[in-house]
N, CA and C atoms as an extended XYZ file, in Angstrom:
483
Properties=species:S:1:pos:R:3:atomname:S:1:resname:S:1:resid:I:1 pbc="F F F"
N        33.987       16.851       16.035 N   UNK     1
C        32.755       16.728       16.768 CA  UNK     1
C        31.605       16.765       15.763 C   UNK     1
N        30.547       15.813       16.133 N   UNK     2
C        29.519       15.581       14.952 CA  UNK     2
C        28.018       16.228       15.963 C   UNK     2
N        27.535       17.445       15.407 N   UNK     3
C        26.427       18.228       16.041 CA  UNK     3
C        25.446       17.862       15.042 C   UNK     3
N        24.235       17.576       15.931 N   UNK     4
C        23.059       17.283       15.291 CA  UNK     4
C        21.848       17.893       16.155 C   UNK     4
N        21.419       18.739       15.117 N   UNK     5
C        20.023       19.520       15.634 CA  UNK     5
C        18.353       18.777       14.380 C   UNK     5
N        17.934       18.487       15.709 N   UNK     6
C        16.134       17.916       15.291 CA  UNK     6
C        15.422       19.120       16.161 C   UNK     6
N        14.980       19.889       15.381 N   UNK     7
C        13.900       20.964       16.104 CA  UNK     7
C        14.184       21.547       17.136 C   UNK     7
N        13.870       21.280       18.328 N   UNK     8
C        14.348       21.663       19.471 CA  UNK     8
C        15.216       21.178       20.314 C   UNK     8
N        15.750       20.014       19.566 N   UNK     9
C        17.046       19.162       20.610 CA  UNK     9
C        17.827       19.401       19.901 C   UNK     9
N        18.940       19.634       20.279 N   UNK    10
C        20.904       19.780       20.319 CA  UNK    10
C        21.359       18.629       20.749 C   UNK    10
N        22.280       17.846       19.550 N   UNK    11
C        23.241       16.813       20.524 CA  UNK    11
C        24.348       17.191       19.525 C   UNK    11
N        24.985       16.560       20.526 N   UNK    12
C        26.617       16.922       20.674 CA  UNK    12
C        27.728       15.629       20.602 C   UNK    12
N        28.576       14.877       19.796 N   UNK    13
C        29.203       13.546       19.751 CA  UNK    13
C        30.682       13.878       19.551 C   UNK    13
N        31.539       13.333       20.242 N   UNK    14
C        32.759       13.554       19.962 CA  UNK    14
C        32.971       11.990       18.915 C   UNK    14
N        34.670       12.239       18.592 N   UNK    15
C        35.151       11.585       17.622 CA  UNK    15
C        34.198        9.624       17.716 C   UNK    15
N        34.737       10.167       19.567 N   UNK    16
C        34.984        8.618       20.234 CA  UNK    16
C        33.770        8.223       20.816 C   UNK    16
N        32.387        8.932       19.921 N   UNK    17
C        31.162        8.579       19.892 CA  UNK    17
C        30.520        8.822       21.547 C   UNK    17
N        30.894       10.258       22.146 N   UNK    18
C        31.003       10.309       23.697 CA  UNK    18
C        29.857       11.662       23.251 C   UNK    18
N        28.954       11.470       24.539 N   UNK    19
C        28.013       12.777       24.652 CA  UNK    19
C        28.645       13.615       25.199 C   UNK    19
N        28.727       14.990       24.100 N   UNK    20
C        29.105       16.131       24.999 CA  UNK    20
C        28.235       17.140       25.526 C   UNK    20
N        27.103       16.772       24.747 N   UNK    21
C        26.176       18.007       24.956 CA  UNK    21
C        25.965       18.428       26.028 C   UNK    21
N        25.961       17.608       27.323 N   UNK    22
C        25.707       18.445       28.652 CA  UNK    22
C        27.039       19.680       29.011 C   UNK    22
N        27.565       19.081       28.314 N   UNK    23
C        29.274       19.765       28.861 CA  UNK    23
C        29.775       21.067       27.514 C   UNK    23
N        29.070       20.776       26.852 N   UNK    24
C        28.884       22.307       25.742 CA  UNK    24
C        27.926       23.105       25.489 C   UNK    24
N        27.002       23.746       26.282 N   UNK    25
C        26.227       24.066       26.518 CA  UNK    25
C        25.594       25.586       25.124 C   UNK    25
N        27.110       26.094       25.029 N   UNK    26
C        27.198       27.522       24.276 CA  UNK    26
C        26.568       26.607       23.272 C   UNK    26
N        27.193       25.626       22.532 N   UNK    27
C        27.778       25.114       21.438 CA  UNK    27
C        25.793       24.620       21.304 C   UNK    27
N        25.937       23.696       22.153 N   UNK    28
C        24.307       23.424       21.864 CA  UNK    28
C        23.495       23.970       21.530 C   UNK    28
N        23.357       25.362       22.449 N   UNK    29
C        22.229       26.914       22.045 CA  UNK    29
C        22.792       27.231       20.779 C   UNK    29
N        23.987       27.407       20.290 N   UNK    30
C        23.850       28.204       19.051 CA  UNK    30
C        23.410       27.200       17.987 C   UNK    30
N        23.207       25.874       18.084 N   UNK    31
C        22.626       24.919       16.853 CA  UNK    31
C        21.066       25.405       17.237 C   UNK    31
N        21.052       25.724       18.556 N   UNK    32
C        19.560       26.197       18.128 CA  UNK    32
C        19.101       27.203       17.385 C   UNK    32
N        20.151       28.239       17.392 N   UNK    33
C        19.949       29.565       16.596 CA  UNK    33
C        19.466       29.295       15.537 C   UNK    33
N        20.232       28.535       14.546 N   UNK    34
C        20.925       27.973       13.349 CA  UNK    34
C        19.304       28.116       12.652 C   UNK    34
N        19.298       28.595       11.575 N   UNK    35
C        17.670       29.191       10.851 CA  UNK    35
C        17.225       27.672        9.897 C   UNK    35
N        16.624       26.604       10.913 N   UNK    36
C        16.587       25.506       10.082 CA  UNK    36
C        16.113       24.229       10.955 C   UNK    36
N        15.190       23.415       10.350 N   UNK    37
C        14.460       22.388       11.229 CA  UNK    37
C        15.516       21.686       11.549 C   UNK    37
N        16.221       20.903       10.946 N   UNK    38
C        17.261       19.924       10.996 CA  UNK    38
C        18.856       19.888       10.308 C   UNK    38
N        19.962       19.762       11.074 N   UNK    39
C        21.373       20.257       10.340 CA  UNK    39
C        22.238       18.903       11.249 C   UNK    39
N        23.119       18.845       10.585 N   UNK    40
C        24.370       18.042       11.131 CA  UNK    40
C        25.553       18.385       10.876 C   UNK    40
N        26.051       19.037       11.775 N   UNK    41
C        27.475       20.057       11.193 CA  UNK    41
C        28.988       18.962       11.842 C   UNK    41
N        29.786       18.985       11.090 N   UNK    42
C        30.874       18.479       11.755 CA  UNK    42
C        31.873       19.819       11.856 C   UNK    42
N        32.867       19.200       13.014 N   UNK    43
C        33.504       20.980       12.790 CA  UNK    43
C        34.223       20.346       14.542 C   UNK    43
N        35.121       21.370       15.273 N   UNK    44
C        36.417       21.121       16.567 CA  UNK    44
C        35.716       22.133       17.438 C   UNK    44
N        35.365       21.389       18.419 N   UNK    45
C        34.928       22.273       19.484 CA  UNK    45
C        35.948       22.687       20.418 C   UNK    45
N        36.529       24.321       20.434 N   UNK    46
C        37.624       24.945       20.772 CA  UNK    46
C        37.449       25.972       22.216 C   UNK    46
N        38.213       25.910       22.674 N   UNK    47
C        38.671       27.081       23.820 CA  UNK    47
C        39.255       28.456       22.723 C   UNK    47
N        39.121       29.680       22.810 N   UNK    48
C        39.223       30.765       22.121 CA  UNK    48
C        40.678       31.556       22.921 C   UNK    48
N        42.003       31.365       22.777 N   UNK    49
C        42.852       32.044       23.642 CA  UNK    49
C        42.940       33.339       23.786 C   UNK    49
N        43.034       34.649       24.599 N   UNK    50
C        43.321       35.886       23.792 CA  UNK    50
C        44.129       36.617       22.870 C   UNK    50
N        44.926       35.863       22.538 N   UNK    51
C        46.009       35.743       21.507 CA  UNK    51
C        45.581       35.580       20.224 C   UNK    51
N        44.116       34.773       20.027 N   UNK    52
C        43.422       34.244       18.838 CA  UNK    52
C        43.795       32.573       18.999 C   UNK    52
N        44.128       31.849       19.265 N   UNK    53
C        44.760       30.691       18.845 CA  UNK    53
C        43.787       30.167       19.587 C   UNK    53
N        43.276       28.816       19.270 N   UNK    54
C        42.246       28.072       19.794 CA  UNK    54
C        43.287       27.031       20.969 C   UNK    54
N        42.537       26.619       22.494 N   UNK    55
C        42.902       25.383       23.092 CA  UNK    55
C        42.055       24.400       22.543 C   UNK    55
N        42.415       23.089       22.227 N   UNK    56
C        41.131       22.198       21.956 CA  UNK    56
C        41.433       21.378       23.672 C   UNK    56
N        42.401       21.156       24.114 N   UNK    57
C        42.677       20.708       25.395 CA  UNK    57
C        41.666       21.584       26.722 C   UNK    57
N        41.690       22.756       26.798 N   UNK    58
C        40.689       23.392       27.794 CA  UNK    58
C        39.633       22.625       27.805 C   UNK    58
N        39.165       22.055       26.923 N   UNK    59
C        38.041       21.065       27.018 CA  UNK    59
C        37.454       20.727       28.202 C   UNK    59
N        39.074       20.170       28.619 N   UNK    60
C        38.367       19.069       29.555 CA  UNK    60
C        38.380       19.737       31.108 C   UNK    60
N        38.411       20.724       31.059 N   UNK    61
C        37.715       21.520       32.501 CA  UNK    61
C        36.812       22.102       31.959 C   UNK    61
N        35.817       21.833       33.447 N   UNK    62
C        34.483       21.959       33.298 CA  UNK    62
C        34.011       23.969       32.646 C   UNK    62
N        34.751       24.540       33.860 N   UNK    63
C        34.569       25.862       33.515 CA  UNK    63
C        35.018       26.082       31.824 C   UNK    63
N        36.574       25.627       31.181 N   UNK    64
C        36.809       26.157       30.219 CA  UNK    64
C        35.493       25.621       28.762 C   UNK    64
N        35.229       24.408       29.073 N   UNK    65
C        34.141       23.321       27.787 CA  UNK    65
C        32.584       24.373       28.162 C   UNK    65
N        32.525       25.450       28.894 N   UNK    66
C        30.983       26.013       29.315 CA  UNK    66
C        31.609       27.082       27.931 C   UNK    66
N        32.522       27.545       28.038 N   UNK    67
C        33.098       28.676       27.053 CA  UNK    67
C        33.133       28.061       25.746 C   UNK    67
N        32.954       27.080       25.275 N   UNK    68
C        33.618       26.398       23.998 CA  UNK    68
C        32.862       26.691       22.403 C   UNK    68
N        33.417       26.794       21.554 N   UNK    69
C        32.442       27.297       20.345 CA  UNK    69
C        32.778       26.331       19.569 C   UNK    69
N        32.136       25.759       18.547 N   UNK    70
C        32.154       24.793       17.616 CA  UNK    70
C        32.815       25.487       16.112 C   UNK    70
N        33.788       25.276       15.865 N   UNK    71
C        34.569       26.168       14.336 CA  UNK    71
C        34.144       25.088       13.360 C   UNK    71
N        33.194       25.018       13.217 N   UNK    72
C        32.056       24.445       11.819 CA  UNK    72
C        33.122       24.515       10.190 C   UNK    72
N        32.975       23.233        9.923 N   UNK    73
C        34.053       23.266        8.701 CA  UNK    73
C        33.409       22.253        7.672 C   UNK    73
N        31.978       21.356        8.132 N   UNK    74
C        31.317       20.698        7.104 CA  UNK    74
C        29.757       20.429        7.373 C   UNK    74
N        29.195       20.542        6.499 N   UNK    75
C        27.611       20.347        6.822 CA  UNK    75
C        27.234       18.814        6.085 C   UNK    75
N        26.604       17.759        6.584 N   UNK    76
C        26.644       16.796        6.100 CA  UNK    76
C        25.067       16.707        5.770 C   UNK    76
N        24.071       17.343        6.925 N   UNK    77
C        22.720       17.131        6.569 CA  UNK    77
C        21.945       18.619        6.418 C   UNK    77
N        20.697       18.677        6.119 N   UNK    78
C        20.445       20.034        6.622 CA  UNK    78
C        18.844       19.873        5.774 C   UNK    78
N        17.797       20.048        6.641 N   UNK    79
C        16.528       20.003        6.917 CA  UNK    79
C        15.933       18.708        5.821 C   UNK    79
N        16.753       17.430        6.379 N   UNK    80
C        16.321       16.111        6.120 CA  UNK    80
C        16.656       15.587        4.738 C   UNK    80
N        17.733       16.761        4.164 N   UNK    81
C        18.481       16.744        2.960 CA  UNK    81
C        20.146       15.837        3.160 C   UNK    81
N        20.381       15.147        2.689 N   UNK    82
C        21.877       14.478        2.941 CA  UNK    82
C        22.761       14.828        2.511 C   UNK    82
N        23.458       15.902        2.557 N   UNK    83
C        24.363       16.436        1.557 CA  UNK    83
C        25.946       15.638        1.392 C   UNK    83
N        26.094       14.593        1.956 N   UNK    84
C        27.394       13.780        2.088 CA  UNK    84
C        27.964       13.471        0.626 C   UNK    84
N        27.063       12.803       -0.196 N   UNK    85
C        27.632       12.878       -1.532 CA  UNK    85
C        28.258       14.028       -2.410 C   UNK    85
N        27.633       15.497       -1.818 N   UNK    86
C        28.361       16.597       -2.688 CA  UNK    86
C        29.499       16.815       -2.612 C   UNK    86
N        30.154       17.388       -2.919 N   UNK    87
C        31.703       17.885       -3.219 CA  UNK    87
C        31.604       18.933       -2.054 C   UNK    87
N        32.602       18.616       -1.103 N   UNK    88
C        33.334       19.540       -0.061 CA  UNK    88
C        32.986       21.260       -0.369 C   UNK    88
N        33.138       21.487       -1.410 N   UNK    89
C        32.926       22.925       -1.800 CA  UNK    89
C        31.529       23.436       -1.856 C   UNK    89
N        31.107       22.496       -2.454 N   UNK    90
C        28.819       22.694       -2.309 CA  UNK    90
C        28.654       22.912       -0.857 C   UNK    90
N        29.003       21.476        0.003 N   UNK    91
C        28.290       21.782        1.175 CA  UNK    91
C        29.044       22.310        2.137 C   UNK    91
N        30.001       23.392        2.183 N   UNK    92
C        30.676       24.566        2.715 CA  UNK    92
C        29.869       25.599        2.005 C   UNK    92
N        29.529       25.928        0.816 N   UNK    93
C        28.618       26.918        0.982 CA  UNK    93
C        27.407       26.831        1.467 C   UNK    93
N        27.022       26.113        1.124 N   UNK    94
C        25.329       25.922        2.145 CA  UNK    94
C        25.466       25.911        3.903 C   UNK    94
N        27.002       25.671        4.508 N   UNK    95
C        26.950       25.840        5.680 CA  UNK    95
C        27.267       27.247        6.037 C   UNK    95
N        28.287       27.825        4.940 N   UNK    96
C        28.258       29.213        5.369 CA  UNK    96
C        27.076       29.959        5.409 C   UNK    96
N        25.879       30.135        4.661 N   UNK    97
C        24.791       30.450        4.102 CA  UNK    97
C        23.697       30.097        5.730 C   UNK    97
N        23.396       28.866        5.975 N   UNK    98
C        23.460       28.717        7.032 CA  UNK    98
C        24.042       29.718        8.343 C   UNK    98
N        25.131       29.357        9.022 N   UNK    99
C        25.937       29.993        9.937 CA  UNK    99
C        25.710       31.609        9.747 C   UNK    99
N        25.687       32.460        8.457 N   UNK   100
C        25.741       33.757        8.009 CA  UNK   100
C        24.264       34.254        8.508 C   UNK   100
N        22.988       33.521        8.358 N   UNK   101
C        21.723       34.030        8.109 CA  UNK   101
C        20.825       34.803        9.533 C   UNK   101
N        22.688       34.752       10.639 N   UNK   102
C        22.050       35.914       11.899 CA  UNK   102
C        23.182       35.554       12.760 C   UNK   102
N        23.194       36.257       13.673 N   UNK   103
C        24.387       36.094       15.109 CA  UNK   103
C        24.445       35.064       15.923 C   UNK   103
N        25.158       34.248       15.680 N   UNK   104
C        24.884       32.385       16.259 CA  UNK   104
C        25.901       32.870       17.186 C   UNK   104
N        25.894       32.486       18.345 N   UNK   105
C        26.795       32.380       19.723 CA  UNK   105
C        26.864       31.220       20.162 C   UNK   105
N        28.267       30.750       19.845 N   UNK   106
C        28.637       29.126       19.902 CA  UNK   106
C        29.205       28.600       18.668 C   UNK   106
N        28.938       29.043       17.219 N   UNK   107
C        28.792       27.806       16.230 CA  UNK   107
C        29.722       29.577       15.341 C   UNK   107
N        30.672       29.061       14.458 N   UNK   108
C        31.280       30.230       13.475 CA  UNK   108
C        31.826       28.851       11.900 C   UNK   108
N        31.755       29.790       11.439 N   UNK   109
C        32.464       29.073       10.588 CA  UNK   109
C        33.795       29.277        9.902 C   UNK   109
N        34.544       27.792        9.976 N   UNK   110
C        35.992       27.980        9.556 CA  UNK   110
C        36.523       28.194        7.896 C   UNK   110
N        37.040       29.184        7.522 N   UNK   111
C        37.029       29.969        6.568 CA  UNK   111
C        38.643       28.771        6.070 C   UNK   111
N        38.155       28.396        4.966 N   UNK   112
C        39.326       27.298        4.349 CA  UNK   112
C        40.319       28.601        3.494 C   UNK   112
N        41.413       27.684        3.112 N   UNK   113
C        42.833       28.311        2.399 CA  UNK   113
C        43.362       27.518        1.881 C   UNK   113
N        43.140       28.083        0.257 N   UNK   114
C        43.653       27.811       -0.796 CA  UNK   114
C        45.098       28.111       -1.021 C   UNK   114
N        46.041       28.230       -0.070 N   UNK   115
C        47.354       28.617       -0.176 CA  UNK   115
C        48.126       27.603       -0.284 C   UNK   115
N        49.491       27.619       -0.606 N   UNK   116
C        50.599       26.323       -0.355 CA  UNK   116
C        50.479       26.054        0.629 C   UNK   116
N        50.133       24.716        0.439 N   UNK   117
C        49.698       23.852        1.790 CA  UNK   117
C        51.082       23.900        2.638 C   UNK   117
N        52.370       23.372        2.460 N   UNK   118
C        53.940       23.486        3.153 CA  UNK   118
C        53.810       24.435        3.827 C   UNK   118
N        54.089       26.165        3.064 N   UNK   119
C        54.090       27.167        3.910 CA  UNK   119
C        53.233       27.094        4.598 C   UNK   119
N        51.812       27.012        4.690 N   UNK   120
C        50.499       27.211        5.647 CA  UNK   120
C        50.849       26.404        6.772 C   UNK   120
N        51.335       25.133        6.149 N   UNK   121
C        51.887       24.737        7.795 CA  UNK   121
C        53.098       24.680        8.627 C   UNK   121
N        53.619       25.568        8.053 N   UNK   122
C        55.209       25.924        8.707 CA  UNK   122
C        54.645       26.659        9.519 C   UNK   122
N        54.075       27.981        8.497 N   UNK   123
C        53.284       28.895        9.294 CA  UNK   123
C        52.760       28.824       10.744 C   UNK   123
N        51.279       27.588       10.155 N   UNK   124
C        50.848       27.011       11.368 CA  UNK   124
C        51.728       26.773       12.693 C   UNK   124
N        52.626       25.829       12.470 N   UNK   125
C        53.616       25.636       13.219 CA  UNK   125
C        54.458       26.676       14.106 C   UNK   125
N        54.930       27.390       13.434 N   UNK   126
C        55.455       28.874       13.703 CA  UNK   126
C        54.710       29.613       14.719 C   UNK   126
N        53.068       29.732       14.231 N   UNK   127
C        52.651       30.540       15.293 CA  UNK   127
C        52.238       29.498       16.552 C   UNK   127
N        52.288       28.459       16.728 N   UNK   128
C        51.819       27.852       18.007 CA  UNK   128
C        50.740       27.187       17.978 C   UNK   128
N        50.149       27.218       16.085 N   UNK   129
C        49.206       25.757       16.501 CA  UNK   129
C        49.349       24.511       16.409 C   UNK   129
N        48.193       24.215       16.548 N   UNK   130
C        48.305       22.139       16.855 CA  UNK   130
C        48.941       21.587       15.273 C   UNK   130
N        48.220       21.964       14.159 N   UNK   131
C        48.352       21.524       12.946 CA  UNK   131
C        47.272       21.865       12.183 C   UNK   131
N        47.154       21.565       10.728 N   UNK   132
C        45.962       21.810        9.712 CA  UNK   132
C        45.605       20.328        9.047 C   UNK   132
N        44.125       20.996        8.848 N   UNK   133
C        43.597       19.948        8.211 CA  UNK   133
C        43.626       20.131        6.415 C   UNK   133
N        43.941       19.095        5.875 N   UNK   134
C        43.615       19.692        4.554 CA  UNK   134
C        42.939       18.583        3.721 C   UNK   134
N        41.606       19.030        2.741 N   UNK   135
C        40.887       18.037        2.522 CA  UNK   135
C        40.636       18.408        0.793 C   UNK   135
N        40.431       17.711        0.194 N   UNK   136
C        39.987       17.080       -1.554 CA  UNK   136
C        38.418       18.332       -1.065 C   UNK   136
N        38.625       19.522       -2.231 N   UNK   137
C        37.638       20.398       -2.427 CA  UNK   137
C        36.280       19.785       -3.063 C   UNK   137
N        36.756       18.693       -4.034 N   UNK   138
C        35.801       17.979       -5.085 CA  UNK   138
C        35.205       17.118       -4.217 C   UNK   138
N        35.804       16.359       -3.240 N   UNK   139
C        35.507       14.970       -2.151 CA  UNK   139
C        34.183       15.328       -1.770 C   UNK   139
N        33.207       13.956       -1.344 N   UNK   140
C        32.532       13.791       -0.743 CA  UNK   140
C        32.519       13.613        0.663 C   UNK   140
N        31.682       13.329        1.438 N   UNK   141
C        31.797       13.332        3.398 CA  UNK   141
C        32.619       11.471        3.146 C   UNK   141
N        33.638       11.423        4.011 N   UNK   142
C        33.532        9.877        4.415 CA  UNK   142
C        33.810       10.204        5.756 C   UNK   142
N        33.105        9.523        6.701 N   UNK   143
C        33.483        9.390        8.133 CA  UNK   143
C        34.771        8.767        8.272 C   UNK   143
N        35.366        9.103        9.135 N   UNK   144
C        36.987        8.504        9.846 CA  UNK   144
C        37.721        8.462        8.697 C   UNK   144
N        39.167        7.548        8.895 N   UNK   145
C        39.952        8.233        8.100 CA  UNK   145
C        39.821        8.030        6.476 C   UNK   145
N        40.326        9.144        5.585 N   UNK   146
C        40.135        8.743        4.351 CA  UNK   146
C        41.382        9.062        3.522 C   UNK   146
N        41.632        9.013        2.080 N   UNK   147
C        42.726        9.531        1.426 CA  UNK   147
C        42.238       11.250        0.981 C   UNK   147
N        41.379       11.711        0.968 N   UNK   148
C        40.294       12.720        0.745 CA  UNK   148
C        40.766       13.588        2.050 C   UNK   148
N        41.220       13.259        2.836 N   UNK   149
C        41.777       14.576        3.887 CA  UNK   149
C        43.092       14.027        4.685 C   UNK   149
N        43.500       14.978        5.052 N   UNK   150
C        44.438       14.692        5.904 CA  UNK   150
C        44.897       15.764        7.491 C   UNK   150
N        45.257       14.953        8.462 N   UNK   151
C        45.919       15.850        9.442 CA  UNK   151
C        47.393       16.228        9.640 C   UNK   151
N        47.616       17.017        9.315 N   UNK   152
C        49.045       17.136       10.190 CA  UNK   152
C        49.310       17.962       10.897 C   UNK   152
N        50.208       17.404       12.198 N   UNK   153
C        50.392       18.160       13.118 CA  UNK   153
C        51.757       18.575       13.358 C   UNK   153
N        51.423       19.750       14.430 N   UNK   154
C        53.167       20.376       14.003 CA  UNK   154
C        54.535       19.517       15.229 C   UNK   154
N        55.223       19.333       14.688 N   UNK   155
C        55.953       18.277       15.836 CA  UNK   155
C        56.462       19.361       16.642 C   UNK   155
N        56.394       19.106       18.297 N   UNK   156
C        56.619       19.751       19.454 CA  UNK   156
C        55.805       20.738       20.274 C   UNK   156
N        54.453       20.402       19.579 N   UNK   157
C        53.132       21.240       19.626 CA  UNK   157
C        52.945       21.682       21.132 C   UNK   157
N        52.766       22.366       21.967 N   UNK   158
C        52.783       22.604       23.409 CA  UNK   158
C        51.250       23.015       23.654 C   UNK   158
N        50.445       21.958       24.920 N   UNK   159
C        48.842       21.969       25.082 CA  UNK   159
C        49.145       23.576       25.423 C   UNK   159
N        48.213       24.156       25.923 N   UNK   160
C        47.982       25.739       26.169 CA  UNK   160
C        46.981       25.129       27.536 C   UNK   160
N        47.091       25.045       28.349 N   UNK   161
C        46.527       24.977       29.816 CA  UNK   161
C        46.120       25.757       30.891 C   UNK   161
């Protein structure tokens, strides 16, 4: 999901270029929190299970997408600055720095792992999530798919409904 805050407006875009903002409401207010004229965060707007494990499927009921928080994992702009050319690692700190600078309700940020990627996703797998993303630390932003990241998901993955 690609979030973009101009001053006092919040919008909200899924992959498939669809407005969500009426339908994420948390997610919207906390880009307002966010200590900064203008930001564009990319990042999975999630259902929170009590178990810890995120639904990204709850989505699509109305009640569960009012609950939904944005797990922020890249900052591409931020107060009319373009940060797309930096290296993955620059503009993760400037989003943590960001996200950190007070109590945002809606918007957290996803804390990356430097571990063996295999185990991390057996792991993954093991405990019941969807899959991991894993992306080039040095890489720059490219929209859609690139050789610079990758998804994988765990085969036999079960939605959480």
């Amino acid at each position: 999901m690609i979030c973009r805050r101009e001053g006092t407006q919040a919008r909200l875009w899924s992959r498939n270029a669809l407005n969500w903002t009426a339908r994420l409401p948390r997610i919207a207010g906390g880009l307002l929190e966010l200590s900064c004229g203008s930001c564009v965060l990319d990042g999975e707007a999630v259902i929170q299970l009590p178990d810890g494990r995120d639904d990204f499927h709850a989505l699509r009921s109305k009640v569960g997408a009012e609950h939904a928080i944005l797990m922020a994992f890249d900052l591409l702009e931020l107060d009319g600055r373009d940060l797309r050319p930096l290296p993955l690692d620059e503009r993760r700190a400037e989003l943590r720095k960001l996200i950190e600078t007070g109590t945002i309700d809606g918007v957290a940020f996803v804390e990356a792992m430097d571990d063996d990627g295999e185990a991390l996703f057996r792991h993954a797998c093991k405990l019941g999530f969807e899959g991991i993303i894993s992306k080039r630390r040095d890489s720059p932003y490219r929209s859609g798919r690139s050789p610079h990241w990758l998804k994988s998901k765990c085969p036999g993955y079960v939605r959480h409904v």
